[in-house]
C-alpha positions as CSV (number, residue, x, y, z in Angstrom):
1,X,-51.0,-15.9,-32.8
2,X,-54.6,-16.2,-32.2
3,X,-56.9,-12.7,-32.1
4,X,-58.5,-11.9,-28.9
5,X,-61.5,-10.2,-28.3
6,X,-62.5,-7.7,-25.8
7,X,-65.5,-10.8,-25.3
8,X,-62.8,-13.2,-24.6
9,X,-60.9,-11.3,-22.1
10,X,-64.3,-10.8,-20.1
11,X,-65.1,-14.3,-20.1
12,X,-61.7,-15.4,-18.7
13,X,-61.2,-12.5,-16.1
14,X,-63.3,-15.2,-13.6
15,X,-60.2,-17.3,-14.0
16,X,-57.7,-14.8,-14.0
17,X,-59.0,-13.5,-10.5
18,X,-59.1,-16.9,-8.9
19,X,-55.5,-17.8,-10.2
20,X,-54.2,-14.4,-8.8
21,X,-55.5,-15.2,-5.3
22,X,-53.4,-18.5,-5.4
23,X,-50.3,-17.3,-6.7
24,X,-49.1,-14.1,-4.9
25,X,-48.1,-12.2,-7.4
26,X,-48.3,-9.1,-4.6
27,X,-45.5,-10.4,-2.1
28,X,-42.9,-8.3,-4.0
29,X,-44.9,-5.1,-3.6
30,X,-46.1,-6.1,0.0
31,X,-42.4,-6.1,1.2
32,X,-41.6,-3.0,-0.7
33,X,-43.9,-1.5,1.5
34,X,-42.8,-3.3,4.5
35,X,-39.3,-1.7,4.1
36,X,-39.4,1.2,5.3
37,X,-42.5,3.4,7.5
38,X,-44.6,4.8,4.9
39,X,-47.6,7.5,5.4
40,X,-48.3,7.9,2.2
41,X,-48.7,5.3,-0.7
42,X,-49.2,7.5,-4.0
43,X,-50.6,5.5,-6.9
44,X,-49.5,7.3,-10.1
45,X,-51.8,5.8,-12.7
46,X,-54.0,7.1,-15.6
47,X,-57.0,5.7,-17.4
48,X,-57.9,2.2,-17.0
49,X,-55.1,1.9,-14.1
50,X,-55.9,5.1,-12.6
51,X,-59.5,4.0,-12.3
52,X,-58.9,0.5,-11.1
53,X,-57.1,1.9,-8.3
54,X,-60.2,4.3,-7.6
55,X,-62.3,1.6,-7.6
56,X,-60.4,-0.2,-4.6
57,X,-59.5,2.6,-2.4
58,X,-61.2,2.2,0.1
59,X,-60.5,-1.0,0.5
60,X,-56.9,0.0,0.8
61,X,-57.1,2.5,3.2
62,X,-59.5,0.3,5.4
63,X,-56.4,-2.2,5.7
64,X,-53.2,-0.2,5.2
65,X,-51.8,2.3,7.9
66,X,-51.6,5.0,5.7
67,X,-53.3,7.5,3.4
68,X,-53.4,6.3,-0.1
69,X,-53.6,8.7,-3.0
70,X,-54.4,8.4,-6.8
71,X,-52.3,10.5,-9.4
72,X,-52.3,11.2,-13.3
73,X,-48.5,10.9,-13.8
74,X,-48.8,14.3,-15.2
75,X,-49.9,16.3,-12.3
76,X,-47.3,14.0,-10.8
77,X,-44.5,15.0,-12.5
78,X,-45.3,18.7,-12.4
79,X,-46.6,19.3,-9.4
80,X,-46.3,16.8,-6.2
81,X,-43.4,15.4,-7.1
82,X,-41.8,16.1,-3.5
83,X,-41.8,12.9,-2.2
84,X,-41.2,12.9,1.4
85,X,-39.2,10.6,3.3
86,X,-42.3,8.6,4.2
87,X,-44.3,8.3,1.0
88,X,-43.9,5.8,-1.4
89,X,-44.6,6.3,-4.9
90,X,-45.6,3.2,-7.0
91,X,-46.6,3.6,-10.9
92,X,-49.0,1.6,-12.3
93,X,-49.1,1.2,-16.4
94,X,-50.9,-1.7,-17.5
95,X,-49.2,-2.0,-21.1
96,X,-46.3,-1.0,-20.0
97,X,-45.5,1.4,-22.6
98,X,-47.8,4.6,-21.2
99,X,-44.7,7.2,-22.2
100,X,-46.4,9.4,-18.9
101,X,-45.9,6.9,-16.9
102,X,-42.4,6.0,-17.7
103,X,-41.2,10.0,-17.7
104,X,-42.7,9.0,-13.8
105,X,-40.3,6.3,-13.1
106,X,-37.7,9.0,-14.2
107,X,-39.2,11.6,-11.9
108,X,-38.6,8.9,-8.7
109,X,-35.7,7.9,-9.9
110,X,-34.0,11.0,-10.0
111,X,-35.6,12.0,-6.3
112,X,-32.9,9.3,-5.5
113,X,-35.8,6.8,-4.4
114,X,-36.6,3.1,-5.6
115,X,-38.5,4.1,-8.9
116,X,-41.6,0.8,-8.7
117,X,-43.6,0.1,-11.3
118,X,-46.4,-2.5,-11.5
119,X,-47.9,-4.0,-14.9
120,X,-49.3,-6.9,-16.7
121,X,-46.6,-6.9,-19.3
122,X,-42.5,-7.2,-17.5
123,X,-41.4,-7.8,-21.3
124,X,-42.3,-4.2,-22.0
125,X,-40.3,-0.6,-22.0
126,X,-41.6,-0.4,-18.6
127,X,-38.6,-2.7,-17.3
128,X,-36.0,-0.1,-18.7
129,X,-37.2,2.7,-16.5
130,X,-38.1,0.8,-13.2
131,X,-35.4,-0.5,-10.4
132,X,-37.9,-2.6,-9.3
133,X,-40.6,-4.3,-11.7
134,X,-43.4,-6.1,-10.4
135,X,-45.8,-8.0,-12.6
136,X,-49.2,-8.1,-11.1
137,X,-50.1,-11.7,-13.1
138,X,-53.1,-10.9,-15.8
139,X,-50.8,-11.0,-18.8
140,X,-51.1,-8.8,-21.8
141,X,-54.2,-7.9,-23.5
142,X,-53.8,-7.6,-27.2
143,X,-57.4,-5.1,-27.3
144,X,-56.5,-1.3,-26.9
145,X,-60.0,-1.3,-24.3
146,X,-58.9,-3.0,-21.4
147,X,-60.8,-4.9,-19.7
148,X,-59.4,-8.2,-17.5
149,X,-56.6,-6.1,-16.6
150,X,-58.7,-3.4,-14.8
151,X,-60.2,-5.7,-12.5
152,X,-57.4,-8.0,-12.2
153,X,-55.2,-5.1,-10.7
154,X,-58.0,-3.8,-8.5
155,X,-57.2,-7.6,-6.9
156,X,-54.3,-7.8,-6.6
157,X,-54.0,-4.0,-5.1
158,X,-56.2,-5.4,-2.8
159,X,-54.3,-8.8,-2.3
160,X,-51.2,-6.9,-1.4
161,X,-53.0,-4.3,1.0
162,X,-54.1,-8.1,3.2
163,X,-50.6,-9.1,2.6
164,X,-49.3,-5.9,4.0
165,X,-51.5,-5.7,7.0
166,X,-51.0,-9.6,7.8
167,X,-47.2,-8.7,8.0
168,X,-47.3,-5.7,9.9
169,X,-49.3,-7.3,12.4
170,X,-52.4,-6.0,11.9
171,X,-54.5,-9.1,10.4
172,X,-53.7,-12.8,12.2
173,X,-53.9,-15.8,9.9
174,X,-57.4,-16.8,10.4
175,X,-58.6,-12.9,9.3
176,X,-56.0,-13.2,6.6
177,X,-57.6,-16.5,5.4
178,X,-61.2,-15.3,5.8
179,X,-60.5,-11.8,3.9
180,X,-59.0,-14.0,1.0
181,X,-62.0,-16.4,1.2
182,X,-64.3,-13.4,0.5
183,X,-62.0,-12.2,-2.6
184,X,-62.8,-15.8,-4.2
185,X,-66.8,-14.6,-3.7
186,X,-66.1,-11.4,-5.6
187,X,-64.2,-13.7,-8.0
188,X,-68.0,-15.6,-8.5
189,X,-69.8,-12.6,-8.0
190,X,-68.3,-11.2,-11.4
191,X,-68.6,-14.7,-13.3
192,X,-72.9,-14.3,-12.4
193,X,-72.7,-10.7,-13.5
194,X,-72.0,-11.7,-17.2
195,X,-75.4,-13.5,-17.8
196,X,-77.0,-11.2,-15.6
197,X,-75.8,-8.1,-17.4
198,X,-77.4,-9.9,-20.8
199,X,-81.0,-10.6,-19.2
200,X,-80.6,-6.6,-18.7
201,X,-79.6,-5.9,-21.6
202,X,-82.5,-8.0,-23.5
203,X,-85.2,-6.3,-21.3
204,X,-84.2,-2.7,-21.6
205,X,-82.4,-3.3,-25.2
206,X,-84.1,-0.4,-27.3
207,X,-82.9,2.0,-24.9
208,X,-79.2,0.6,-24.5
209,X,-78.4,0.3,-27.7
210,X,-79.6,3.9,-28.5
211,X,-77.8,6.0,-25.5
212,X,-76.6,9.8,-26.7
213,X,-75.6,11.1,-23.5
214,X,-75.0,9.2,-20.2
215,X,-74.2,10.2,-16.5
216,X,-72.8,7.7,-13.8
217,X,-73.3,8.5,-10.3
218,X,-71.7,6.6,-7.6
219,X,-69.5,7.0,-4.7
220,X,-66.7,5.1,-3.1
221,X,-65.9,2.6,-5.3
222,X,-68.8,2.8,-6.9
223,X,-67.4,6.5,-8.2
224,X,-63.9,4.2,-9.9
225,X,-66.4,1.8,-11.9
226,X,-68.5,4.8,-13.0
227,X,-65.5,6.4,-14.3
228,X,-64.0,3.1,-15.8
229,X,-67.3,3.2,-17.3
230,X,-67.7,6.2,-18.8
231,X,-64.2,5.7,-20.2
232,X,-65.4,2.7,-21.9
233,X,-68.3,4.2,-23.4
234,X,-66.4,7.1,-24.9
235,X,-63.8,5.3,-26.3
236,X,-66.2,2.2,-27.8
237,X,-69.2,3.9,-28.7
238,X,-67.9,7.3,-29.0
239,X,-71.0,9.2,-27.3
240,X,-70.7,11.5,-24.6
241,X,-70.5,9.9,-21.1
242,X,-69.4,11.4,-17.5
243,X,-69.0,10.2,-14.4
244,X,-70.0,12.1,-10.9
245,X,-69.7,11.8,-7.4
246,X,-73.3,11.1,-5.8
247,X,-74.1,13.9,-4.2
248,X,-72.4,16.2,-6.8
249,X,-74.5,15.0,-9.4
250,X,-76.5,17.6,-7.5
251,X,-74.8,20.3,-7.2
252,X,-75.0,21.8,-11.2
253,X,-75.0,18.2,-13.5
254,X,-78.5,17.2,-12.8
255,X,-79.7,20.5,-14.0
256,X,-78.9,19.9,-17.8
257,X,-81.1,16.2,-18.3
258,X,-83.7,15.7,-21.3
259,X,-85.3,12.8,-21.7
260,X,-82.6,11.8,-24.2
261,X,-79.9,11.0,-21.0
262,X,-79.0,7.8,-19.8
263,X,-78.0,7.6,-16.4
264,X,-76.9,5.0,-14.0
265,X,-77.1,5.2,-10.3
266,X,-74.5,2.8,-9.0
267,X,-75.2,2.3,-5.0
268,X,-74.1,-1.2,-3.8
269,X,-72.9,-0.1,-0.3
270,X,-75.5,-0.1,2.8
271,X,-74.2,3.6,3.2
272,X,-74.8,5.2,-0.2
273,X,-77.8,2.5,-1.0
274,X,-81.0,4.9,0.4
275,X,-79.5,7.9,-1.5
276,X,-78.8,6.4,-4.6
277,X,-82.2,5.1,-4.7
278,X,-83.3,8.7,-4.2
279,X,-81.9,9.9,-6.9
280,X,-82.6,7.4,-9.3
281,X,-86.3,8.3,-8.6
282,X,-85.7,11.9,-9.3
283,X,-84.4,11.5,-12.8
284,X,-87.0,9.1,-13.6
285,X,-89.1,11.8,-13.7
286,X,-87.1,13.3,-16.0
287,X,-86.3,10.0,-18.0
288,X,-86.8,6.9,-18.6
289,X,-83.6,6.2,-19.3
290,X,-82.8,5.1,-15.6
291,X,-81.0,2.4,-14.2
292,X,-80.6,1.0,-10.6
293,X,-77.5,-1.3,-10.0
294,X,-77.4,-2.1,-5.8
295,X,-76.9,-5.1,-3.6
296,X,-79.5,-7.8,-3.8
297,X,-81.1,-6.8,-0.1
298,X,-82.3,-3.2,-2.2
299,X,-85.6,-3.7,-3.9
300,X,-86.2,-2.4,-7.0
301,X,-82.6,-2.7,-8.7
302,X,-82.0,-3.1,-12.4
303,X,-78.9,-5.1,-11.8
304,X,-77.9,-6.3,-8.1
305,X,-74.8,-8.1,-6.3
306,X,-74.9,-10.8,-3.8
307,X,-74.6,-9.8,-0.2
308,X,-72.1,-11.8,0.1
309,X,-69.7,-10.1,-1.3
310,X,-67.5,-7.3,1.0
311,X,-69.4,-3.6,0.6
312,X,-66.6,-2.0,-0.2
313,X,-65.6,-4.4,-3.5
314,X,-69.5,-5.2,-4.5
315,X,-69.5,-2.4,-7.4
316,X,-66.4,-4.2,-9.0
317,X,-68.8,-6.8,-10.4
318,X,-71.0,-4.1,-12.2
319,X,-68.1,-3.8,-14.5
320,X,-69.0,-6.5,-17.0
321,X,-71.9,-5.2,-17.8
322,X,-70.2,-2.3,-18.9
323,X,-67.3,-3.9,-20.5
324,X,-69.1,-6.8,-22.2
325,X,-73.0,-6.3,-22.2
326,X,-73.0,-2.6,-23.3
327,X,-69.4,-2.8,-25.0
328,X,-68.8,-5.9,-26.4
329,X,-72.2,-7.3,-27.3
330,X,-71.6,-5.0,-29.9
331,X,-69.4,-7.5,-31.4
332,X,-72.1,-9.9,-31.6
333,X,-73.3,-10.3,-35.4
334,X,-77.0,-10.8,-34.2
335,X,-76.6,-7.8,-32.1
336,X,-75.0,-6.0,-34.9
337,X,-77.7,-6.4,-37.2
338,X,-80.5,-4.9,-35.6
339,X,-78.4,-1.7,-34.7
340,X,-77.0,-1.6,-38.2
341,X,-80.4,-1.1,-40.0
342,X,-83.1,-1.0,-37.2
343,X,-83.9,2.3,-39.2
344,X,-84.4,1.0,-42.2
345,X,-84.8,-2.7,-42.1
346,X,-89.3,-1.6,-41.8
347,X,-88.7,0.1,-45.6
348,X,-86.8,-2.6,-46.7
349,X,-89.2,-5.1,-45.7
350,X,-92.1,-3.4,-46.8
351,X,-91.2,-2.8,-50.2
352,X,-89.7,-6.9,-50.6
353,X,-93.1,-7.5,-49.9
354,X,-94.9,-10.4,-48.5
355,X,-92.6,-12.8,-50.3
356,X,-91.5,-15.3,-47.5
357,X,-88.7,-16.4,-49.6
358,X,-86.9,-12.9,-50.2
359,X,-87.3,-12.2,-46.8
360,X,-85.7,-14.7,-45.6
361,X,-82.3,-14.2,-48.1
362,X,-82.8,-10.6,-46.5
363,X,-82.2,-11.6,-43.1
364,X,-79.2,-14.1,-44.3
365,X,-77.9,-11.2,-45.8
366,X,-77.8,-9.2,-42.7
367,X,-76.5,-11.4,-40.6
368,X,-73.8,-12.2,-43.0
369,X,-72.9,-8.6,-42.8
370,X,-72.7,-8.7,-39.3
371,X,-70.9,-11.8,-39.0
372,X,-67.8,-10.5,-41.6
373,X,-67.9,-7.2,-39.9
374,X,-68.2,-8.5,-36.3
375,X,-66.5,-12.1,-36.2
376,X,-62.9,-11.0,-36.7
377,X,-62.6,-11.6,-40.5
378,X,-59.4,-9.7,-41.4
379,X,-60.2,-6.7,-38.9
380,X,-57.0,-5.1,-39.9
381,X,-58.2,-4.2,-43.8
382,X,-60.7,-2.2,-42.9
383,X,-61.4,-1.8,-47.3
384,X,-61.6,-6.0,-47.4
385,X,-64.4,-5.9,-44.9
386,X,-65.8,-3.8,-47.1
387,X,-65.4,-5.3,-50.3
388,X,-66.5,-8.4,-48.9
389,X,-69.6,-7.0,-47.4
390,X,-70.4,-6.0,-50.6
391,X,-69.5,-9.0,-52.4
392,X,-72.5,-11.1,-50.9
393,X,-74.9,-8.7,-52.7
394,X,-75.1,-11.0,-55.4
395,X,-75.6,-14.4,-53.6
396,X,-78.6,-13.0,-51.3
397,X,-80.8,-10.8,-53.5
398,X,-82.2,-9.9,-56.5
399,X,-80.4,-6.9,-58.8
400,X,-83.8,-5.3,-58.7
401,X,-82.9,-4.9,-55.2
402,X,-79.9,-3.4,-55.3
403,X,-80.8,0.3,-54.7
404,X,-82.9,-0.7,-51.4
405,X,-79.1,-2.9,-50.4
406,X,-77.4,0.1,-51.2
407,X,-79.3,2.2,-48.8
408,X,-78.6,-0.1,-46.1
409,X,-75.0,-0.1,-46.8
410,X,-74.5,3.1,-46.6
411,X,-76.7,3.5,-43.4
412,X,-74.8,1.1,-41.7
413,X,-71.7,2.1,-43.5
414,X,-70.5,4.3,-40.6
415,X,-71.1,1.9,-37.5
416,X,-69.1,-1.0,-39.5
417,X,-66.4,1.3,-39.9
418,X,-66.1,2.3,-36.1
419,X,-66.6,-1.5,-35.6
420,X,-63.6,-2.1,-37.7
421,X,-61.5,0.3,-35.2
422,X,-62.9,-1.2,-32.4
423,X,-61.9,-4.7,-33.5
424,X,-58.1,-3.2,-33.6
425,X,-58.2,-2.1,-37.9
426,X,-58.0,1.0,-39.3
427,X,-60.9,3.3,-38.9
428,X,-62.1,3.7,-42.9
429,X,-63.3,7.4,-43.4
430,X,-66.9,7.0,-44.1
431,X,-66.5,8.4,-47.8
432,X,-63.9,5.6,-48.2
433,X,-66.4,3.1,-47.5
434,X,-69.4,4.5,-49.3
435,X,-66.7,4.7,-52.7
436,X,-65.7,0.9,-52.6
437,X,-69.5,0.0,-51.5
438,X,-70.9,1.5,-54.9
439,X,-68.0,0.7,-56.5
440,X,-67.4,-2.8,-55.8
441,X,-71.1,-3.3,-55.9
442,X,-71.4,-1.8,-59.6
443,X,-68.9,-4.6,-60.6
444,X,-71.3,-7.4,-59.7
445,X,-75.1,-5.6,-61.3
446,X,-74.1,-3.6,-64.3
């Protein structure tokens, strides 16, 4: 079965979302819904699904007759579990397997009430706990760190909330057709983010790929892609990151900047554009560490979305950015390189010399580094990646060399083994890999 990358499923979410708005994989949840009067949908979701579902909701409740609400299956479970005649619960788990949101399906269930539950996988544990399954048509992703999924379910949420309204009455054909016509702009939208995320990431590179702590503001659904966000920066990169609300970034958060936080000001919506702004230029006096991401009619934006595309689902395309620019291009071997010694590559070149020769087997040797580490080469031995790293010592450089290699190794010695984890291996304690580095490397120079 062929590996996929957390690259590869940003790349083909374009597709994904323009197959999902010709196949209707939200009819079965649209007459669920249609069933019986409902004044309350409750989405009982967590992490990526919870904030997918953030990210669309106002969407939803623009179309829907009803209040929608967002729930960690927990809090679910233990305390609004009522379930009133006219709400319907529905529980979102994009694996499938989210033991939470199973023990919800339970919890319906034994209200008496159809238990639903929505997710990209119908083959998993989710079908044993749900009366009615619906699969919302993304497939699988083999990468813990979602990424297709998350926007492919904020779709098709929204698909089924048109659906919903068209069959109650409430939308005619033509709007129906027209609201679907703008979905296929979002759809292009997020395919012209990619590249654009990457012209960003070039120009402000020194300060992206050295972020300690980082806030994201935004509101609306600007506020569910800040906290998808932050979620992917904590679980990828493992630094600190937290989302606010934009006007309660004021109210105690903004007090605790340095110069060392990143922050990004997400305001893509006509309403919430003037006071994002506002407070992008307030923490720029701060730090420099500031990004703008609006709509294309804002001046002065580090990363903007076509007008074209409906206010209230614009911020959805500043996801790849996130998920593949900042994320993913970590999994680039030339990308790789220069965070993997940027400290130390100066030294190394300086005492190599002025030999053109050596310093050209130098750079070879760190992008070969890169490449093993980053291009998928047995991911799951985390001790081969290792070993193998090691190994190419001999072919690229001197043995008088070997203690300035060695120094390198061990530098990068930590951000290949959190690579390792992120490419779905075994994290490698950072002792483990500094042993078979010196070890395997003593085989090859004494």
């Amino acid at each position: 079965m062929e590996k996929h990358t957390m690259r590869d499923y940003v790349l083909q979410t374009p597709a994904v979302l323009r197959r999902l708005l010709t196949e209707h994989w939200e009819a079965p949840l649209a007459a669920a819904f249609a069933a019986r009067p409902v004044r309350i949908l409750r989405l009982v979701a967590s992490g990526s699904s919870y904030n997918a579902a953030l990210c669309v909701r106002p969407y939803l409740r623009k179309w829907l007759p009803c209040e929608v609400l967002i729930t960690e299956p927990f809090t679910f479970c233990t305390y609004e579990c009522q379930q009133p005649e006219d709400e319907l619960a529905v529980v979102i788990s994009q694996s499938g397997y989210s033991t939470n949101a199973l023990q919800a399906l339970d919890a319906i269930h034994a209200k008496g009430r159809t238990a639903i539950g929505i997710t990209s996988d119908p083959a998993s544990d989710l079908r044993l706990h749900a009366d009615l399954l619906i699969d919302y048509g993304c497939g699988p992703e083999s990468v813990g760190y979602v990424t297709m999924g998350v926007t492919s379910l904020g779709l098709f949420l929204c698909l089924f909330a048109l659906q919903a309204a068209y069959a109650a009455g409430r939308l005619s054909g033509a709007a129906l057709a027209a609201e679907r016509e703008k979905l296929f702009r979002l759809a292009d939208a997020y395919e012209q983010a990619i590249p654009a995320g990457e012209t960003l990431l070039r120009a402000r590179y020194k300060q992206l790929s050295s972020m300690q702590t980082v806030c994201l503001v935004g509101a609306g659904a600007s506020y569910g892609v800040a906290r998808e966000a932050a979620l992917k920066l904590m679980e990828t990169l493992q630094i600190p990151a937290c989302a606010y609300e934009l006007e309660e970034f004021l109210h105690g958060p903004n007090l605790h900047l340095t110069p060392n936080h990143t922050l990004f000001f997400l305001a893509a919506d006509p309403r919430d554009r003037e006071r994002g702004a506002q407070l992008y230029r307030a923490a720029s006096l701060v730090t420099d560490r500031v990004f703008l991401f609006t709509d294309d009619t804002a001046p002065g934006g580090d990363l903007s979305v076509p007008g074209t595309v409906d206010a209230l689902l614009a911020p959805l395309t500043f996801l790849p950015f996130f998920q593949f620019v900042v994320v993913c291009r970590l999994l680039d071997p030339e990308f790789l390189v220069q965070i993997i010694v940027s400290h130390r590559q100066a030294e190394v070149r300086t005492q190599l010399g002025e030999d053109a020769h050596l310093l050209l087997r130098f750079d070879d040797f760190l992008f070969r580094v890169a490449e093993l580490a980053a291009g998928g080469v047995y991911p799951e031995h985390g001790e081969y990646v290792g070993h193998v790293v090691v190994e190419h010592v001999q072919d690229v450089l001197p043995i008088r060399q070997r203690d300035l290699l060695l120094h390198v190794l061990v530098d990068g010695s930590e951000c290949l083994c959190s690579l390792v984890r992120c490419l779905g291996g075994e994290r490698v304690p950072e002792e483990q890999f500094r042993y078979l580095a010196v070890a395997t490397f003593a085989e090859f120079v004494v």
